[in-house]
Each structure stands twice: as structure tokens, then as C-alpha cells.
TORNU-871435 format. One record per residue: chain; residue number from 0; residue in one letter; x, y, z of N, C-alpha, C in turn. Coordinates in steps of 0.001 Angstrom, whole numbers, m for minus. Example, Ala and Ser with C-alpha at 12.3 -4.5 7.8 and 13.67 -1.06 7.14 Angstrom:
<recs>
REC   chaine   num   residu     neast    nnorth       nup    caeast   canorth      caup     ceast    cnorth       cup
REC        A     0        A     13190     m5690      7800     12300     m4500      7800     13200     m3300      7800
REC        A     1        S     12850     m2250      7080     13670     m1060      7140     12900        30      7870
</recs>
This chain:
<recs>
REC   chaine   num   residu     neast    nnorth       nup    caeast   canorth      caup     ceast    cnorth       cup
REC        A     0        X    187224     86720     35970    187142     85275     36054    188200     84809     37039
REC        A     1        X    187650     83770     37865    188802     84053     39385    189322     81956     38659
REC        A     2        X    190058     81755     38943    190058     80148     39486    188940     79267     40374
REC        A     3        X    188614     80545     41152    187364     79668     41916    186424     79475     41149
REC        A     4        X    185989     79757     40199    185010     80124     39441    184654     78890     38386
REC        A     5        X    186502     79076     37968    186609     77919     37026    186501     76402     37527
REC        A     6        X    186989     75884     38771    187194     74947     39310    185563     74476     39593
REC        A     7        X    184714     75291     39894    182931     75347     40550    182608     74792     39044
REC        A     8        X    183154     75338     37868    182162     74606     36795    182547     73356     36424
REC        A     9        X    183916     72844     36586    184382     71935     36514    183541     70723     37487
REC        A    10        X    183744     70955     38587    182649     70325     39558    181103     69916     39258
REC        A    11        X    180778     71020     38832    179143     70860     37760    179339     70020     36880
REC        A    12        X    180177     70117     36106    180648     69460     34477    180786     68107     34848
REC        A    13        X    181200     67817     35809    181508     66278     36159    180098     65795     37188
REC        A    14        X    179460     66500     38076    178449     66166     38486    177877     65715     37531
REC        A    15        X    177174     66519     36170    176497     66317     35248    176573     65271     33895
REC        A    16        X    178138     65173     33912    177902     64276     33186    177944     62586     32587
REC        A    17        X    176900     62401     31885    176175     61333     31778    176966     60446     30397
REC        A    18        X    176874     61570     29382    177813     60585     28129    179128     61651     27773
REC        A    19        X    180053     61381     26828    180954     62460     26329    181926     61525     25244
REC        A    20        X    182106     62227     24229    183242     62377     23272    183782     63085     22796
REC        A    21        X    184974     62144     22089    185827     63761     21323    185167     64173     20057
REC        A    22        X    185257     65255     19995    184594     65804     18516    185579     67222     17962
REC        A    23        X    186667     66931     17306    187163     67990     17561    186552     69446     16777
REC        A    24        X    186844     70538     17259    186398     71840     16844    185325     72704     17846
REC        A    25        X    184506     71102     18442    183218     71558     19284    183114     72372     20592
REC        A    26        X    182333     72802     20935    182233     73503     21660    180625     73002     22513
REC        A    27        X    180351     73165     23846    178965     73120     24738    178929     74176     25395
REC        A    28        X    177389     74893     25413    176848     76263     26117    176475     75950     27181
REC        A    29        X    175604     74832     27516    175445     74471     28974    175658     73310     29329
REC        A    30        X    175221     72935     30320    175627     71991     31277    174277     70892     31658
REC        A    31        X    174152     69974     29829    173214     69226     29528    173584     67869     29776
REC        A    32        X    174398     67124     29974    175182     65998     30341    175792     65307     29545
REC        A    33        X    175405     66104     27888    175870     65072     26991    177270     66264     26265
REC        A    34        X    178333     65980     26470    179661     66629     25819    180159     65911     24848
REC        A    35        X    180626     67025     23463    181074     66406     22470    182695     67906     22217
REC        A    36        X    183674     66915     22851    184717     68484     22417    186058     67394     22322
REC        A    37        X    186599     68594     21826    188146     68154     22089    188644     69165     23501
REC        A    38        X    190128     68892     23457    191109     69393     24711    190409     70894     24657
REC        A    39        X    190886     71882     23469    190823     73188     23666    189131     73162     23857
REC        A    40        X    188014     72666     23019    186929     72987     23165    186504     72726     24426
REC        A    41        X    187142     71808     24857    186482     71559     27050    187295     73257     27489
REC        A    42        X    188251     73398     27366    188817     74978     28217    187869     75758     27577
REC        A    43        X    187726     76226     26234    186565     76834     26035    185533     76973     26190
REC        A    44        X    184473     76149     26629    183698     75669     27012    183048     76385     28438
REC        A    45        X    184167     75577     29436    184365     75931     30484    184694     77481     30605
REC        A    46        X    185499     78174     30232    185294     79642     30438    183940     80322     29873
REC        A    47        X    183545     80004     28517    182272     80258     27980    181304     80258     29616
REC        A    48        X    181297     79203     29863    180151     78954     30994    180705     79886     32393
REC        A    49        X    181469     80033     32688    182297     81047     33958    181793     82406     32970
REC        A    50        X    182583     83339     31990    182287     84475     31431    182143     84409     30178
REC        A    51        X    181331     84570     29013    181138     85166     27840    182110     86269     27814
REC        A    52        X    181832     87478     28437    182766     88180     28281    184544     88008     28390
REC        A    53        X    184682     87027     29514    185737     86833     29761    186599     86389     27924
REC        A    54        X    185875     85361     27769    186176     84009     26795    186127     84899     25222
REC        A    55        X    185171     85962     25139    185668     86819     24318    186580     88143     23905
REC        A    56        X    187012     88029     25335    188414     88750     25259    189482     88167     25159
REC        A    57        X    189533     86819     25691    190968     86238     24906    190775     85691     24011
REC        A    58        X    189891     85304     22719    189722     84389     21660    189668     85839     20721
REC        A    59        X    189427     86850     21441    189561     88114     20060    189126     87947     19007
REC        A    60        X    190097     88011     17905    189044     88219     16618    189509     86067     15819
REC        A    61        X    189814     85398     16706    190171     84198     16323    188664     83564     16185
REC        A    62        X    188056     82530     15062    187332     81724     14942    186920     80974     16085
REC        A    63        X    187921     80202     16806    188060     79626     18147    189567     79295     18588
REC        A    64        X    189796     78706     19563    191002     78619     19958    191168     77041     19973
REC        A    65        X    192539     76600     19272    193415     75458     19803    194265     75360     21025
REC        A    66        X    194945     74351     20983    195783     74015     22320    197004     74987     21848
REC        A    67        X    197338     75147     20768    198634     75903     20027    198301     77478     20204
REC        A    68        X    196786     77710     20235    196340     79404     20581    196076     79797     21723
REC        A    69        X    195583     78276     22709    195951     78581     23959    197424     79176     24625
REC        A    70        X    198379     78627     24109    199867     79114     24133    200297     79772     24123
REC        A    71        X    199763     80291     22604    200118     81392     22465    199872     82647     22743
REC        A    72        X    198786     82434     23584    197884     83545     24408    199127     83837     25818
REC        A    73        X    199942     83130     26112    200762     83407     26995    201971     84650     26671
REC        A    74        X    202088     84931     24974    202932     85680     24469    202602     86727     24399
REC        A    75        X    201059     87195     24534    200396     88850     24482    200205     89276     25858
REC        A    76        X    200489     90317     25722    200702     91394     26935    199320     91876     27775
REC        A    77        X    198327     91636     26655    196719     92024     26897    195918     91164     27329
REC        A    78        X    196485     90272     26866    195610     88635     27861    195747     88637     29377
REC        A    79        X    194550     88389     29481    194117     88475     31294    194544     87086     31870
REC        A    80        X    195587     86256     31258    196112     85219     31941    197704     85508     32535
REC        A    81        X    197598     84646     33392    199120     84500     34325    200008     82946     33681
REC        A    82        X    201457     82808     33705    201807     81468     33369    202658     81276     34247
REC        A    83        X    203213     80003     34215    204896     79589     34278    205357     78503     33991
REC        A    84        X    206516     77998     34780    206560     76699     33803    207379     75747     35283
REC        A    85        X    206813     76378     36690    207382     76135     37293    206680     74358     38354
REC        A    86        X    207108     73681     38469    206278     72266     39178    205877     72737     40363
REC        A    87        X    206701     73660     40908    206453     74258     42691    205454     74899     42365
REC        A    88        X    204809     75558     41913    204175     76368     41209    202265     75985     40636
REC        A    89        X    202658     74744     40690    201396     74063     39637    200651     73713     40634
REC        A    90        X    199017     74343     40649    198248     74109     41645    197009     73820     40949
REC        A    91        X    196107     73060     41633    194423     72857     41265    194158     74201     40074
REC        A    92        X    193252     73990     39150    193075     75160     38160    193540     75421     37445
REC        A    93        X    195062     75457     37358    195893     76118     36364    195745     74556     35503
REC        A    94        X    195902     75658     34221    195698     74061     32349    197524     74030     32377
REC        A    95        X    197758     72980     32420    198462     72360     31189    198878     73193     29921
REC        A    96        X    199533     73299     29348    199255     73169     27736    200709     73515     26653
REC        A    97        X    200848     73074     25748    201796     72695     25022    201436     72534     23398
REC        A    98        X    202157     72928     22439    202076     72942     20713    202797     72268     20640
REC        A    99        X    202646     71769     19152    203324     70677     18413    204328     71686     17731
REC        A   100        X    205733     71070     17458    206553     71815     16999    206408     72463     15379
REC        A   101        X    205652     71582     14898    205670     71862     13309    204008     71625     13509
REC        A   102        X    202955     72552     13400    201524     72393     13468    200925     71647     12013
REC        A   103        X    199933     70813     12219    199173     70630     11151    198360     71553     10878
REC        A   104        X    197913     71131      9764    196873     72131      8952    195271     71776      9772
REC        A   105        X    195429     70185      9438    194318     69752     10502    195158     68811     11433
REC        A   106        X    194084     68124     12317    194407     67698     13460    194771     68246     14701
REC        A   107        X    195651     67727     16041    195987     68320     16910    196950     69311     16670
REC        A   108        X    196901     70266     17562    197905     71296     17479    198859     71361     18960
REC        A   109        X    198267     70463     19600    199152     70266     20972    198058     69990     22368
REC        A   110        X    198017     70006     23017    197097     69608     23948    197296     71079     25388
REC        A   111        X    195547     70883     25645    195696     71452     26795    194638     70313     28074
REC        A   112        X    195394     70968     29083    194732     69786     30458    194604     70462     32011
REC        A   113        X    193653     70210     32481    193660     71147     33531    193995     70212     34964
REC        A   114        X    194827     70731     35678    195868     69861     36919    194199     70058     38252
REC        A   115        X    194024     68797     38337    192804     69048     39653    193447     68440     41090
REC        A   116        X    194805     68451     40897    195218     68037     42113    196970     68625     42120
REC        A   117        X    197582     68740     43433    198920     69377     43369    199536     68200     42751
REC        A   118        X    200773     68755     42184    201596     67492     41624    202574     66282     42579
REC        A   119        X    202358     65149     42454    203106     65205     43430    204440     64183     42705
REC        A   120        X    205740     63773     43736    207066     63865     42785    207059     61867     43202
REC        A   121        X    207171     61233     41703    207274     60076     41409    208728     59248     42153
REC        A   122        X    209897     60033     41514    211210     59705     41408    211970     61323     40658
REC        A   123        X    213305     61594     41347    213844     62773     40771    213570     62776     39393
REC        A   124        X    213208     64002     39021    212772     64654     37795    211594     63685     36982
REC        A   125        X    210599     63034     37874    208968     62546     37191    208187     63026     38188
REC        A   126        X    207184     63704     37929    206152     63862     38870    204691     63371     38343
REC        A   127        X    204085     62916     39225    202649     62702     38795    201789     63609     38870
REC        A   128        X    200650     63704     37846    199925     64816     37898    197944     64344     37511
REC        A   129        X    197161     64769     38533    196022     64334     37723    195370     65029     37234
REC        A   130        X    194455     64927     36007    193932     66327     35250    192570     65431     34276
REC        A   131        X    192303     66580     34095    191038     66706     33627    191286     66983     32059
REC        A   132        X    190946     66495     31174    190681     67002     29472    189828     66210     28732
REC        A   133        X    189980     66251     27332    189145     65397     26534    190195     65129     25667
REC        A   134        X    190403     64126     25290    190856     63335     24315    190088     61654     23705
REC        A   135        X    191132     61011     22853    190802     60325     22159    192099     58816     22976
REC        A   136        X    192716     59044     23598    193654     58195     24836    193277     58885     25965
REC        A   137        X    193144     57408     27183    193294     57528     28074    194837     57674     28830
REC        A   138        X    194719     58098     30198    195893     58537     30801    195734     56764     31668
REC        A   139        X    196592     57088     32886    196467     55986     34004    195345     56461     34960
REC        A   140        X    194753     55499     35144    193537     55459     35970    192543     56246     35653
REC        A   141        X    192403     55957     34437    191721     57397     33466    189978     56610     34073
REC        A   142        X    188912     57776     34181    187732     57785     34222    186664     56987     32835
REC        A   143        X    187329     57266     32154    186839     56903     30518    186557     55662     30729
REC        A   144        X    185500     54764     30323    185440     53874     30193    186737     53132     28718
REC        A   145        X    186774     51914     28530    187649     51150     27789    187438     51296     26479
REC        A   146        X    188310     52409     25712    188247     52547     24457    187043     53730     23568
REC        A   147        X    186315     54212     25441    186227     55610     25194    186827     57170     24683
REC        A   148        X    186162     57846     24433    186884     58755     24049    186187     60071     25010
REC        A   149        X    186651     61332     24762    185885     62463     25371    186629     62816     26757
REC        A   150        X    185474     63430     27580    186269     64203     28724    186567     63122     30036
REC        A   151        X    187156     63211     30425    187552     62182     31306    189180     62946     32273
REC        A   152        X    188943     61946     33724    190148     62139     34154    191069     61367     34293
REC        A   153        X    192474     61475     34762    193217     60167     34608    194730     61127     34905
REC        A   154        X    195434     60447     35277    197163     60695     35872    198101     60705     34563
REC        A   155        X    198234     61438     34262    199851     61837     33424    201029     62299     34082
REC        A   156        X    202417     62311     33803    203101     62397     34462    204134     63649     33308
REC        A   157        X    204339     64342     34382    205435     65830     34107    206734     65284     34212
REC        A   158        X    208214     66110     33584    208997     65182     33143    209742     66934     33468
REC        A   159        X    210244     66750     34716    211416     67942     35621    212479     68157     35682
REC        A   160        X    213009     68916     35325    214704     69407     35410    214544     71184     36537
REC        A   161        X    215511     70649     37465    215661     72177     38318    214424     72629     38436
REC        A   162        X    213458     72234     38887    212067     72584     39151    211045     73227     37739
REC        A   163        X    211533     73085     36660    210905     73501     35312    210520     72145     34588
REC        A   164        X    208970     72307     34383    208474     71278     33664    208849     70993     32080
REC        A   165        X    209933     70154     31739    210033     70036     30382    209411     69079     29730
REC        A   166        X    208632     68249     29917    207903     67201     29518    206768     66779     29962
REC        A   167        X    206083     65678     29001    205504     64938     29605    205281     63076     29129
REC        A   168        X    204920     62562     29664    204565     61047     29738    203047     60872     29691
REC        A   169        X    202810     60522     28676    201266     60532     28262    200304     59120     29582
REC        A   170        X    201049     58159     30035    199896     57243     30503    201145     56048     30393
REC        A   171        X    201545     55422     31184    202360     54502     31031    202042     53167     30196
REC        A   172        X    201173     53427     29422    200725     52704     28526    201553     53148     26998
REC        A   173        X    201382     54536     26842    201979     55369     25813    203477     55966     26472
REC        A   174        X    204469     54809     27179    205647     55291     27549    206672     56322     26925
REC        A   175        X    205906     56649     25428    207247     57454     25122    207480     59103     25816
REC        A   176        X    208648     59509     26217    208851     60883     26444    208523     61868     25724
REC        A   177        X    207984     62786     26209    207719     64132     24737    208562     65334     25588
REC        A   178        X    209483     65692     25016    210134     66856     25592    209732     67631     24893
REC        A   179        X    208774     69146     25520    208310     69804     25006    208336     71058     25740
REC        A   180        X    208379     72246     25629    208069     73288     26241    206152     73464     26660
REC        A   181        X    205992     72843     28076    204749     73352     28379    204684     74402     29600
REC        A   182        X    203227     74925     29463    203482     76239     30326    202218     75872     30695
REC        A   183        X    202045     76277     32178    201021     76180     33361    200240     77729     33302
REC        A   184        X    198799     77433     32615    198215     78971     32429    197713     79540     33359
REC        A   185        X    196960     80053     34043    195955     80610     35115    194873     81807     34326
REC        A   186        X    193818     81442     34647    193085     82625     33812    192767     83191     34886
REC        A   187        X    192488     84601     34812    191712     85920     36227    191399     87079     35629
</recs>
């Protein structure tokens, strides 16, 4: 599974679609216009449609994957992904993604988002970033119509120290800071 690969379905995914919401847990096999997912179920999704095989070698013997198992897929040695956590670094393709410090049982477990453009730098240590996910908030200049939910794009902003992404800024609407450890994945 290359990046090019992933980025081509992404392109389809947005050619195609017509309605979308969040639904969390869900998952889509093809590319019918109508999407119902959350954050991790759009990355899933999207690799599903690039490789089956691929998408069942990193979800292993897991039910499905969260934004918190996306993560943690960065800690095994056998996963066919690359990371870092670097802003110089963050290019078209590579997700986003970040856990909540103390996970729920239900609900979010942290978010993942995929960067469709280089980052570029706001003011020392903010950078802007635009990306692609599904949620239930919009970002700035988010695609979603008003009080939509689902896949959509829109500008969030990364939150930099010494070129390492420690944060983020959800939509200057939702000004608060989240200092969090996120890591920039690459799947291949």
C-alpha cells in the first residue's frame, strides 16, 4: 500500500460524495456516495478500499481499530507503517492521530485526520494544517455544511516546539489548546 494509492481513494471519496455522517464504529466497502463513519472508520475504510490485505494485517486479531489503536500501531515492530512527530516532516497522506489520556469505555478514544496539504507556519510555534476526517465539529473553513456532521474538510492548527508537533487547536471556534502527544503515521 504506497501513499499514492491512499491519496487516489481519497480523491474518489470526495469526487463521490453526495451525503455523510458520523456514525461511530462504522465502516464503508465501496464508494456509493452515501458515508456513515467516524475518524478511525474513514482511515479504515479508506485502506479497506486501497488493500483488504493490507488493512488486515494491521487490525490483526482486533474487532476494528480506534484513533487510540491507530497509535498504538506505531509501538509494534510488525506494522507496515512509518511515523514521527516531526512538522518538517508532515506531508500530503500521512494521518494525524492522537489518544485520550485516560480512554473511555465508550466514546472517543482520540482522533485521527489525514493532512491533504503541507503545513504551513501561522506565527512561531502554530502552524496551520488542512485535513480530511469525520467528525461531529467542524474545523475552520470546514466543507460540512452548518451543524453537519461526517466526513468533511476544514483547517486545524498544530501547536510546535523545536520542530515537534505537541498539540493541537481544534477550529478557532473551539480555541482551547490540547497538548497532546500526536504522531504523523504513513502507511506502505
Amino acid at each position: 500500500m504506497y501513499i499514492d494509492t491512499f491519496l487516489q481513494k481519497i480523491d474518489e471519496l470526495l469526487l463521490s460524495l453526495v451525503k455523510t455522517s458520523f456514525k461511530r464504529g462504522a465502516l464503508f466497502e465501496d464508494l456509493n456516495g452515501h458515508y456513515e463513519c467516524d475518524c478511525s472508520g474513514l482511515i479504515s475504510s479508506l485502506l479497506l478500499l486501497c488493500s483488504k490485505n493490507y488493512y488486515a494485517q494491521i487490525k490483526g486479531n482486533r474487532e476494528s481499530l480506534k484513533a487510540a489503536d491507530y497509535f498504538a500501531l506505531t509501538e509494534e515492530e510488525t506494522i507496515p507503517i512509518k511515523w514521527h512527530q516531526r512538522i518538517d516532516q508532515l506531508t500530503p497522506g500521512q494521518c494525524l492521530v492522537w489518544k485520550k489520556q485516560k480512554i473511555p469505555k465508550s466514546g472517543d478514544s482520540g482522533h485521527i485526520a489525514v493532512a491533504l496539504d503541507s503545513p504551513v507556519e501561522i506565527k512561531e510555534g502554530l502552524w496551520a494544517i488542512k485535513v480530511l476526517d469525520s467528525s461531529k465539529l467542524p474545523h475552520d473553513q470546514d466543507s460540512r455544511q452548518d451543524g453537519a456532521s461526517g466526513i468533511g474538510i476544514g483547517i486545524m492548527y498544530l501547536l510546535v516546539r523545536d520542530s515537534i508537533i505537541e498539540g493541537y487547536i481544534w477550529s478557532s471556534e473551539i480555541k482551547k489548546n490540547k497538548r497532546v502527544e500526536i504522531r504523523c503515521i504513513s502507511f506502505y
